[in-house]
C-alpha positions in Angstrom: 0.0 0.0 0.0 1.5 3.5 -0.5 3.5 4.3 2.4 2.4 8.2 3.9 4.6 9.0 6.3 5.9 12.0 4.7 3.1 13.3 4.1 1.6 12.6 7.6 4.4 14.3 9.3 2.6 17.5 9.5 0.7 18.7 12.5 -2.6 16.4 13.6 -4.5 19.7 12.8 -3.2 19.9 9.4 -3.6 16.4 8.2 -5.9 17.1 4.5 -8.5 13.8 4.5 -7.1 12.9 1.3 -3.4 10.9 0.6 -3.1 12.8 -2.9 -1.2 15.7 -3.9 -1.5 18.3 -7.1 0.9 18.9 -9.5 0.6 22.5 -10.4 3.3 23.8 -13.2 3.2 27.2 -12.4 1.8 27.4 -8.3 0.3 30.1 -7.2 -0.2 32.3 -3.8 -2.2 31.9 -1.7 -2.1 28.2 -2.7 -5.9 26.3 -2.5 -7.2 24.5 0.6 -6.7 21.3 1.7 -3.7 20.0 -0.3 -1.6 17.8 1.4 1.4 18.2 -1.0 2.1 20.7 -3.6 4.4 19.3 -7.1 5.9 22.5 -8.7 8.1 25.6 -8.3 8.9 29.0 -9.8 11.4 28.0 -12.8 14.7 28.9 -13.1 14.3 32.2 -15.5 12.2 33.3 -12.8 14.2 33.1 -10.1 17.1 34.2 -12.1 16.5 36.1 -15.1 19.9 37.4 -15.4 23.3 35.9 -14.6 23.6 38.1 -11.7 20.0 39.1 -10.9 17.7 37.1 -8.4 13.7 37.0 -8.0 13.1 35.0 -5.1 10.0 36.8 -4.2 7.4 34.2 -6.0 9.1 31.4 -4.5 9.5 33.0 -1.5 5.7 33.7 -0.8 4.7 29.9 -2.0 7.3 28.5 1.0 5.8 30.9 3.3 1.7 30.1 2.3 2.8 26.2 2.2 4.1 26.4 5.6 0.8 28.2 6.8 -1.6 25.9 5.2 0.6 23.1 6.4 1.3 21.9 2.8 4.8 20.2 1.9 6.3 21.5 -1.2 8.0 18.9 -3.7 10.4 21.3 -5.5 11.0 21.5 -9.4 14.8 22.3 -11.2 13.3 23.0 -14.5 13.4 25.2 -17.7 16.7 26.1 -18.2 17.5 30.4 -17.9 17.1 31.6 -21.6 21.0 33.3 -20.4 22.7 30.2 -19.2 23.0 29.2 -23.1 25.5 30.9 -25.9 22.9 32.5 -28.4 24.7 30.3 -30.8 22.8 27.2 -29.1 19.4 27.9 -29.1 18.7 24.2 -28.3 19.6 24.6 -24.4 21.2 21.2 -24.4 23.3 20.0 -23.3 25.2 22.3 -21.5 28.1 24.1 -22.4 29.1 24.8 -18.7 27.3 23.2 -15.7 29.0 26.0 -13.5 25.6 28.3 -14.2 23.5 24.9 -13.4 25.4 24.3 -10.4 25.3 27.9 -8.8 21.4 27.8 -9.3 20.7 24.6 -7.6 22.8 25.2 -4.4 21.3 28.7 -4.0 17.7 27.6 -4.3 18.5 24.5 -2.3 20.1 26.3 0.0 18.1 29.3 0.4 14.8 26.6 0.9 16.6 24.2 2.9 14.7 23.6 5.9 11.1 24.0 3.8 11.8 21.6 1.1 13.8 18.2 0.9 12.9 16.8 -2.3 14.0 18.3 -5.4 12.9 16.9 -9.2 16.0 17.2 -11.5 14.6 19.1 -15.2 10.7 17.7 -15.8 10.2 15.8 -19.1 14.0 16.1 -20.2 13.5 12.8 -22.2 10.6 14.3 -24.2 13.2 16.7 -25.6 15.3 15.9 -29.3 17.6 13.0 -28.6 20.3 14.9 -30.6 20.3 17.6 -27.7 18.7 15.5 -24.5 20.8 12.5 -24.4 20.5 9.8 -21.5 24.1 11.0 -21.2 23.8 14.2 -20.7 20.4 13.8 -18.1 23.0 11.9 -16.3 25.8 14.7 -15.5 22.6 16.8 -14.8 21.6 14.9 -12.2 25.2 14.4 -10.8 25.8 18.0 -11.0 22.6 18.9 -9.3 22.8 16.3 -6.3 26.4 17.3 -6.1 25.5 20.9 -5.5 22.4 20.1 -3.8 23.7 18.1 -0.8 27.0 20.4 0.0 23.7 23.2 0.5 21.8 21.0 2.4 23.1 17.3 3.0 19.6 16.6 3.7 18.6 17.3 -0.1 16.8 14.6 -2.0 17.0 14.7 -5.8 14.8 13.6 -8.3 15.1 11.7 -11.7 12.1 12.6 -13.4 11.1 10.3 -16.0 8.0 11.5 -18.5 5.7 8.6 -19.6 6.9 4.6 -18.9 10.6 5.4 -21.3 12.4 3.0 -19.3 14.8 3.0 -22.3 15.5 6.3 -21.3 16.0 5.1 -18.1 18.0 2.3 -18.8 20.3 4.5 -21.2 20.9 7.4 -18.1 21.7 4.9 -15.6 23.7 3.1 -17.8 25.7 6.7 -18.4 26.3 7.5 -15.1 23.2 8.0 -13.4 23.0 5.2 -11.1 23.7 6.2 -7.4 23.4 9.8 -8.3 19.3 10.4 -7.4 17.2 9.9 -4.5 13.8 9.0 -5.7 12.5 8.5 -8.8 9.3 10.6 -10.6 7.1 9.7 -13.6 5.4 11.9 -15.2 2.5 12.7 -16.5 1.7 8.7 -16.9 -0.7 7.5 -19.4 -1.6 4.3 -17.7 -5.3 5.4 -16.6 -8.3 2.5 -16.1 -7.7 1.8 -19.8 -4.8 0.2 -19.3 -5.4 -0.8 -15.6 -4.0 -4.5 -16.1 -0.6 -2.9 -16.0 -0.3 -1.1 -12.4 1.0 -4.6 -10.4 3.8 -4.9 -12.9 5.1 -1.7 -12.9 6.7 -1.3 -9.9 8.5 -5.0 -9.7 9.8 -3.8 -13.4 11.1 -0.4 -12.5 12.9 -1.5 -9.6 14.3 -5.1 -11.3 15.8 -1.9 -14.0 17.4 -0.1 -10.7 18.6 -3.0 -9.3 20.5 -4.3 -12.7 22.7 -1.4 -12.5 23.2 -1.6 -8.7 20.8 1.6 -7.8 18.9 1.3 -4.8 15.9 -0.7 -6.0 14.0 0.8 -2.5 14.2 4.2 -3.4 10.8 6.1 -3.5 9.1 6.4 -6.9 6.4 9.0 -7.4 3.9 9.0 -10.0 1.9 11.5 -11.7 -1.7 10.8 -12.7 -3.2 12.8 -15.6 -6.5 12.6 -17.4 -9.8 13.7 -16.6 -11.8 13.5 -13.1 -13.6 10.5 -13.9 -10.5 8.7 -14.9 -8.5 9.6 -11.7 -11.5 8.8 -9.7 -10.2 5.4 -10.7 -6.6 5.5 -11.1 -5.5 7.2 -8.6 -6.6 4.5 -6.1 -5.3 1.8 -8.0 -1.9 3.2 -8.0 -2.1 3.6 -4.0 -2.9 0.0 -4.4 -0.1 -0.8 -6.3 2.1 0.9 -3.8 3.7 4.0 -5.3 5.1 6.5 -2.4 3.5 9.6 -3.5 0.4 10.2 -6.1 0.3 13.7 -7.4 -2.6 14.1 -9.6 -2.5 17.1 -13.2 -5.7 17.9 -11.5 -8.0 21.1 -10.9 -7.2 21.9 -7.0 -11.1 22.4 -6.4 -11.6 18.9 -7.4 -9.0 17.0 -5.6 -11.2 16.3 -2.6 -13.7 14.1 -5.2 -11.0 11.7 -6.1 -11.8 8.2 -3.3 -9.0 6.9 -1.5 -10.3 3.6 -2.5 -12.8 2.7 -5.5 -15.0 0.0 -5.6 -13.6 -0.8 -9.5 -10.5 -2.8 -7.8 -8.4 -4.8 -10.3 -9.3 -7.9 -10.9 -8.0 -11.6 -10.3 -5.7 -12.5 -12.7 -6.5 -15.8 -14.1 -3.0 -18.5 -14.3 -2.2 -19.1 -17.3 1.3 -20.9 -16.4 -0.6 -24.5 -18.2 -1.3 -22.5 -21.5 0.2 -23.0 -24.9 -1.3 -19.9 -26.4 -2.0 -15.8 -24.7 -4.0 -13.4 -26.8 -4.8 -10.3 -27.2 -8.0 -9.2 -29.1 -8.7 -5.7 -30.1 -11.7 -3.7 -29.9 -13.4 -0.6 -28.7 -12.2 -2.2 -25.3 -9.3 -5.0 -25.6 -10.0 -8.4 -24.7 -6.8 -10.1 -22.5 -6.3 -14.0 -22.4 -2.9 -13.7 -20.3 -1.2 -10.8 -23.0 -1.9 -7.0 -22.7 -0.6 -3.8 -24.6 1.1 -0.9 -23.1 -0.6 2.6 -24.0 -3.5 1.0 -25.9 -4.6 4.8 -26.6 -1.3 4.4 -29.3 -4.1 2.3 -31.3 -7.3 4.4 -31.1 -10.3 2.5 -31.9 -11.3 3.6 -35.7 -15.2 2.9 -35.9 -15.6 2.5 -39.9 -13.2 0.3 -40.0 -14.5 -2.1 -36.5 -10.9 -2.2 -35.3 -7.9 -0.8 -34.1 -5.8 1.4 -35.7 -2.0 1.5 -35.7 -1.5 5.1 -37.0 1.6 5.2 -38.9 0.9 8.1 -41.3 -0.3 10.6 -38.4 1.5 13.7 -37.2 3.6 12.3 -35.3 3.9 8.8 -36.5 2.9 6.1 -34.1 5.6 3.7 -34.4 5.5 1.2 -31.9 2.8 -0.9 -30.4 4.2 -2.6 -27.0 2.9 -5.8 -25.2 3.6 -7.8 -22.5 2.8 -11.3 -21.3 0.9 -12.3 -17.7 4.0 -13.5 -16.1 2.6 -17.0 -15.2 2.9 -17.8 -18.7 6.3 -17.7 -19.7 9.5 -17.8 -17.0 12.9 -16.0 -18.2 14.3 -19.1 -19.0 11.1 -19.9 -22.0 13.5 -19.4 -25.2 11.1 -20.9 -28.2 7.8 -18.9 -28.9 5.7 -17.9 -32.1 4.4 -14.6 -31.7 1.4 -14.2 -34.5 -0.1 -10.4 -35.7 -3.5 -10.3 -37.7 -3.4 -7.4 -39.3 -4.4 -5.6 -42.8 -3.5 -2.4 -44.9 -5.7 0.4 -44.6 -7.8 0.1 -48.2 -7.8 2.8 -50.3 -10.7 3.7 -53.0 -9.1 1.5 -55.2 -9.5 -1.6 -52.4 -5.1 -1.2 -52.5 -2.6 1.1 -50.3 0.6 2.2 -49.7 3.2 -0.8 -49.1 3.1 -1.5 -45.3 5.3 -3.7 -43.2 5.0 -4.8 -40.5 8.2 -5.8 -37.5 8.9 -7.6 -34.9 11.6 -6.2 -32.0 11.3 -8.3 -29.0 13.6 -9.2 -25.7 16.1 -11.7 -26.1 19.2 -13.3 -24.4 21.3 -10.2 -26.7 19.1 -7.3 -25.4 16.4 -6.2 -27.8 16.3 -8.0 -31.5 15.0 -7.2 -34.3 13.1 -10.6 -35.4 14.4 -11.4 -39.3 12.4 -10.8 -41.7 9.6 -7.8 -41.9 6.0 -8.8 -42.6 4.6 -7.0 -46.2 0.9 -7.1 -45.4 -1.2 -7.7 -48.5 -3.1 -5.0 -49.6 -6.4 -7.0 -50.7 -8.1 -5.4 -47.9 -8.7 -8.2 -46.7 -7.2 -9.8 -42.8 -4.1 -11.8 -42.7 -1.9 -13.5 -40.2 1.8 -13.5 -39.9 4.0 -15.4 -37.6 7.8 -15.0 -36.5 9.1 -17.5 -34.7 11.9 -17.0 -32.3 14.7 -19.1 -30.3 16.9 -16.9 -28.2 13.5 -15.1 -26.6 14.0 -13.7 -22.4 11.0 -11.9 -21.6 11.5 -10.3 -18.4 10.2 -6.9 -19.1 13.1 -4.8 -18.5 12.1 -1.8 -20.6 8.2 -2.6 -19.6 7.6 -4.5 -22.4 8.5 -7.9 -24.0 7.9 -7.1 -27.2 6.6 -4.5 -30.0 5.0 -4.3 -33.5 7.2 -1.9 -34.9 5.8 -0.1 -38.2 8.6 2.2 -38.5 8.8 1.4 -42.5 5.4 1.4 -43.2 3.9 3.3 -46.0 0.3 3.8 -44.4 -2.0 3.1 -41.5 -1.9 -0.5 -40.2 -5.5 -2.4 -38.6 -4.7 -5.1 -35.7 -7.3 -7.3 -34.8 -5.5 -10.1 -32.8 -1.8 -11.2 -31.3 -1.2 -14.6 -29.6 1.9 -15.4 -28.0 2.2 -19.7 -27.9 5.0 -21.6 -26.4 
């Protein structure tokens, strides 16, 4: 269950009914009633909009309301100062000299150090170009800022804020020299809602499997931040206190925080075993239909209602490239090498009943790290359903990344339907 005791550390006539807190990207003063724990902080081209200029004032007055209203304060290092960068690098990263970075996060640290322990390290960096926000260069961020951080205040807690469930990203930065270097870890906002509610009992066992690999504490607290509509969170935001993340902050309007239940009557339910199956499947709809396998971020694969099935949107704005899944781990044990994975799938048909040349790939978790299976799948365009299967021999599906394997339609030339995937053993 998720643990509180941070947040019940404030006075017995403080104590706010409910165990959530809002994530607010811009807070304001006086802050709203009745929230146990405030996410956010003025950024740093506020605080500093020069080199040798300081605003402290906003930050100043949200410490002081916080402390009144008996709200803690989880602090945000975020959005770089528009002067810490040579105008010949408008990207912002990575940076050219952490010396600017450092200053900024002792002197806030410092300057807050008895109102605020926990500090999130640069919000969404992975969401940023990978030519400019490399795993690598997250990873001196965070050693810089915990560095700097904990000479101002060796109480200091840092965070490694994660957006969305990239554990690749993660993997990469702790791989490069983040492991060891950050206190808790943050996702955020996460997409895994009641739509996707099968997921919540796996995700902390995989996250913390990832930690431990590259000997990080796999204890650490890890935060999560809920977003979608009231409704939604109504429902998720219990089951991730069931799942047992530390703290819950919720993208939420303030005034509606005290609607959102503790605990919600739309529990998940009993898994069935399926450790003396041959076969898992996944069948798509306008709601999925799991025998043992499940996708990750089914809303990747909106539901298209002419077509009565689901809709892997390669040609959209962004592209959509991957589809990830996962198997019910009383299926398959990491030592289950030989399995055919099977796609039914068809082009998207054009007026002509034809359409653009679409492929179809498999990349999937294997005794060498991720593989690419052989050969790519050219779906028939005679608009009409057909099955593919790839059949593998050096498979370990242990979910590192989250997922054991993906449809990737990277070289397709249009929209891809998906009506079924069975995993068999």
């Amino acid at each position: 269950m998720l643990r509180l005791s941070t947040i019940f550390l404030l006075s017995s006539a403080l104590i706010h009914a409910t165990p959530y807190g809002v994530s607010m990207d811009e807070p304001v003063s006086p802050l709203p009633e009745n929230i146990p724990v405030v996410r956010g902080f003025p950024t740093w081209e506020v605080l500093q909009p020069t080199e040798k200029t300081w605003n402290h004032a906003p930050a100043d007055r949200l410490v002081a309301d916080a402390n009144q209203r008996g709200t803690r304060i989880v602090g945000r290092l975020h959005q770089l100062a528009p002067w810490s960068t040579p105008k010949n690098h408008p990207q912002g990263f990575p940076l050219p000299d952490l010396t600017a970075w450092e200053n900024y996060t002792s002197s806030v640290v410092g300057r807050y150090n008895k109102d605020i322990l926990d500090w999130d390290v640069l919000d969404s960096f992975n969401l940023g170009s990978l030519q400019t926000n490399t795993p690598f260069h997250y990873a001196q961020l965070l050693q810089s800022a915990r560095k700097a951080a904990r000479k101002a205040n060796p109480e200091a807690r840092i965070g490694l804020v994660l957006a969305n469930y990239d554990l690749a990203f993660l993997d990469s930065t702790l791989r490069d020299g983040a492991a060891g270097n950050f206190d808790y870890l943050s996702l955020s906002p996460y997409h895994f809602t009641i739509a996707s509610g099968e997921d919540f009992p796996t995700v902390l066992t995989t996250v913390r499997n990832l930690l431990e690999s590259h000997d990080h504490d796999s204890a650490i607290p890890i935060h999560i931040t809920l977003s979608g509509s009231k409704d939604e969170l109504a429902i998720a935001a219990p089951l991730a206190a069931e799942a047992g993340f530390d703290e819950i902050f919720l993208d939420i309007d303030p005034s509606q925080l005290s609607e959102i239940p503790e605990k919600t009557a739309s529990q998940l339910p009993a898994q069935p075993s399926h450790g003396d199956s041959n076969t898992v499947s996944l069948v798509f709809g306008k709601k999925n239909t799991a025998h043992g396998l499940f996708q990750i971020q089914p809303s990747v694969t909106p539901w298209d209602e002419k077509q009565q099935a689901l809709r892997l949107p390669v040609s959209a704005t962004p592209p959509v490239l991957h589809a990830d899944f996962f198997c019910d781990s009383s299926f398959l044990s990491p030592d289950t090498r030989e399995l055919e994975i099977t796609v039914l799938a068809k082009r998207i048909p054009s007026d002509s009943g034809q359409s653009n040349p679409t492929g179809i790939g498999l990349k999937y978790e294997s005794i060498y790290e991720i593989r690419t299976a052989g050969e790519w799948w050219s779906v028939p365009g005679d608009n009409k359903w057909h099955s593919h299967t790839w059949k593998i021999k050096d498979a370990k599906f242990v979910g590192k990344l989250g997922w054991h394997f993906r449809l990737d339609a990277a070289g397709a030339g249009n929209d891809v339907l998906l009506k079924e995937v069975r995993v068999s053993k």
